[in-house]
C-alpha positions in Angstrom: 0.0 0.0 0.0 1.3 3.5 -0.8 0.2 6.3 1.8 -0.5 9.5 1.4 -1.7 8.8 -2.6 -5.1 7.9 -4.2 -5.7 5.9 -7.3 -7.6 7.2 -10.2 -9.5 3.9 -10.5 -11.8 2.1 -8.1 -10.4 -1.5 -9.0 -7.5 -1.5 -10.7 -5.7 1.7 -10.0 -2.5 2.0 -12.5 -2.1 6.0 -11.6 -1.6 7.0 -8.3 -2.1 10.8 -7.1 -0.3 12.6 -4.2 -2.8 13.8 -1.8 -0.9 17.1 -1.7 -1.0 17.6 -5.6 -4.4 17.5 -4.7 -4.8 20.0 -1.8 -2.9 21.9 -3.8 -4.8 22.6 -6.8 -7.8 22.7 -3.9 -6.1 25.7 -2.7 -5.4 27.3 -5.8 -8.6 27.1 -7.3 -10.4 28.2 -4.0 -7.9 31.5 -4.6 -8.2 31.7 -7.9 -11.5 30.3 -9.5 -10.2 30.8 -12.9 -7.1 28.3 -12.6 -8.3 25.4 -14.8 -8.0 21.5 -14.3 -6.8 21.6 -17.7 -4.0 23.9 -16.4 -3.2 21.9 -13.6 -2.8 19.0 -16.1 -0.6 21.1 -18.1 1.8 21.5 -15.2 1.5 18.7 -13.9 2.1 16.6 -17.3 5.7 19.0 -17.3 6.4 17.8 -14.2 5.9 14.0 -13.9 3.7 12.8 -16.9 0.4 12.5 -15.6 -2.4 12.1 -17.6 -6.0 13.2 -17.8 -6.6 10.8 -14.8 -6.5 14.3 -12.5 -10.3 14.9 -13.1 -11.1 11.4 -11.6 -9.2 11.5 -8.9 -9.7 15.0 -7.9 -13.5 14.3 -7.6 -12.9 11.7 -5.4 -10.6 13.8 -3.2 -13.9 15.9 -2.9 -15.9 13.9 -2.2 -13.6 12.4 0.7 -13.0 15.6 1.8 -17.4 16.3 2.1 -17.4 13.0 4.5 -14.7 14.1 6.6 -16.2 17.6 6.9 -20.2 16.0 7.9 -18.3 13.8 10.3 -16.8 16.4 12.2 -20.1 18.7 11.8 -21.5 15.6 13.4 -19.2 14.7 16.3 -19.8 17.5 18.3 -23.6 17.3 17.3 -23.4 20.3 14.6 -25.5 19.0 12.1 -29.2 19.2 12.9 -31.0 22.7 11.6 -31.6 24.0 15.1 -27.8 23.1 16.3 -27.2 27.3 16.0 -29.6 28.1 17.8 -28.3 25.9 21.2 -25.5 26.9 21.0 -26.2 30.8 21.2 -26.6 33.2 23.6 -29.9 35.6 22.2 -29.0 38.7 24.5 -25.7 39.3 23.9 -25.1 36.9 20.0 -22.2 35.3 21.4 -21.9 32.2 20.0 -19.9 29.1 21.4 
């Protein structure tokens, strides 16, 4: 098993990505929207010959990072529609 990297196929994975390629082009298109996938490609091809597998794997880094994000809205109980509102103070609108 190779940490730290996620296959571009369910089954028979014959890419591998580096979680950190990933976050990065994460960041970089949450600071600037306009940075394509196809640029990322672009570089990324330059730098290590990587194919058009990035669009594959890159949803499935979303999609891991959407789990992770419910279950830590739903450890502490953060989740439900009226979670807000228990944990506010109305007089003052401090929040905890």
């Amino acid at each position: 098993t190779c940490v730290g990297l996620l296959g571009c196929s369910p089954s028979q994975p014959c890419i591998a990505i580096k979680l950190e390629c990933l976050e990065l082009y994460h960041q970089i298109q949450h600071h600037q929207s306009s940075f394509s996938l196809q640029a990322m490609m672009k570089v990324l091809c330059a730098l290590q010959n990587v194919s058009s597998q990035l669009s594959a794997a890159f949803d499935t880094y979303l999609n891991i990072l959407r789990c992770v994000h419910t279950l830590l809205k739903q450890a502490p109980g953060r989740d439900g529609p009226m979670w807000k509102l228990c944990g506010a103070c109305p007089a003052c609108a401090f929040e905890v």
